[in-house]
C-alpha positions as CSV (number, residue, x, y, z in Angstrom):
1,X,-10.9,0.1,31.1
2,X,-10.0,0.3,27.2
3,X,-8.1,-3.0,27.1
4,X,-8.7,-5.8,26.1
5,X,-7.6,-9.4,27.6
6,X,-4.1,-9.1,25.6
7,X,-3.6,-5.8,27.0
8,X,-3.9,-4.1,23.7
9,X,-6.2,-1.0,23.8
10,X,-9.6,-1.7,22.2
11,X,-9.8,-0.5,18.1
12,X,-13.1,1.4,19.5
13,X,-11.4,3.0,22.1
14,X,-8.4,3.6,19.2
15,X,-11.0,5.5,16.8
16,X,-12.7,7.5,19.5
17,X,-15.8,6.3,18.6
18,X,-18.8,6.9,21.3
19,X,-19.5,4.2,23.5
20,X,-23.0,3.3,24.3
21,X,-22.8,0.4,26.6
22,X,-19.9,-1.5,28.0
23,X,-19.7,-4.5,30.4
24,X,-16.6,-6.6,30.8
25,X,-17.6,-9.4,27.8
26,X,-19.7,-6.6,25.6
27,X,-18.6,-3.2,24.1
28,X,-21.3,-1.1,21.6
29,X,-20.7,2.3,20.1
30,X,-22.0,4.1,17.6
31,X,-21.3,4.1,14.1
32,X,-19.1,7.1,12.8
33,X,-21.1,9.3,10.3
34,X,-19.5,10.3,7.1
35,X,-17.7,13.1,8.8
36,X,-16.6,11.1,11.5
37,X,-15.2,8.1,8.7
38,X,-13.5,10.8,6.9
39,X,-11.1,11.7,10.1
40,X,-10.6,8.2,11.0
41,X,-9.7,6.9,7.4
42,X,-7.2,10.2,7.6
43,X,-5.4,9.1,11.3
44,X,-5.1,5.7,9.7
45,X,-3.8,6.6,6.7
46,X,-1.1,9.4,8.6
47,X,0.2,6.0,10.1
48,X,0.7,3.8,7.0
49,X,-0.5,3.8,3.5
50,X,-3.3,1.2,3.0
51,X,-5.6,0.1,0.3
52,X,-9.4,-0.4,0.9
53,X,-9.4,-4.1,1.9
54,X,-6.6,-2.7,4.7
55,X,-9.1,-0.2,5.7
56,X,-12.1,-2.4,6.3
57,X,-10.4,-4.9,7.9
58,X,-9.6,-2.5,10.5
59,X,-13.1,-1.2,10.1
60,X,-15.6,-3.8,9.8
61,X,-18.4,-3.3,12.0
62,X,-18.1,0.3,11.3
63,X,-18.4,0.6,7.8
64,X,-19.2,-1.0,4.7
65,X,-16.5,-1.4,1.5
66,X,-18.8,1.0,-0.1
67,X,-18.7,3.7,2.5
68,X,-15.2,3.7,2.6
69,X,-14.6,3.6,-0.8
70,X,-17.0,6.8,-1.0
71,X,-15.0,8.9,1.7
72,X,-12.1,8.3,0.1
73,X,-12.9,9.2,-3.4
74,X,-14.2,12.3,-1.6
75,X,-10.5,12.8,-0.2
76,X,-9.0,12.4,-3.5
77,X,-11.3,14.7,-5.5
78,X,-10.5,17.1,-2.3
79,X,-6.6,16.8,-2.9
80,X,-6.3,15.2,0.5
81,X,-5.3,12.0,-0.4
82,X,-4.2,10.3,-3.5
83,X,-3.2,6.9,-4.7
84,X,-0.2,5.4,-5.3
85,X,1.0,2.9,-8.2
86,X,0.0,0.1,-6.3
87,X,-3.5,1.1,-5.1
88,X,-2.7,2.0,-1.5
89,X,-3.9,5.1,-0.4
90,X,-1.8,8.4,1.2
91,X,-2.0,11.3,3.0
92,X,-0.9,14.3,0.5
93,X,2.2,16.2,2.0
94,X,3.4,12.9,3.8
């Protein structure tokens, strides 16, 4: 499976995050641990810069505003990622 009704493959299925359970009208995985936030924030961000409220629309479900917010100041104090002028975040070396 891995798309949905428009034919679009499922954001779930996009992150790589387990799945649990899946029927035709019902899909559950697991939440992504810290870890596992850090490298999907980083394959986002390798696509496009984006600020938090870009993140956890893309995320919600996932993650909270807060956890997000935490693995990326954790990217930035680690040099990985920093922030532009207008709040978006980036890859370093992009």
């Amino acid at each position: 499976m891995g798309l949905n009704q428009g034919g679009y493959e499922d954001p779930s299925r996009r992150l790589k995050l387990k799945v649990v359970y899946e029927d035709p009208d019902v899909l559950v995985v697991t939440a992504p641990n810290e870890d596992e936030l850090i490298k999907i924030i980083l394959d986002l961000l390798r696509n496009k810069p984006m600020n938090v409220k870009e993140l956890h629309s893309i995320l919600s479900g996932l993650a909270s505003e807060d956890k997000i917010r935490r693995a990326l100041t954790r990217l930035v104090n680690e040099g990985v990622v920093y922030t532009q002028p207008d709040g978006r975040f980036i890859v370093a070396g992009i």
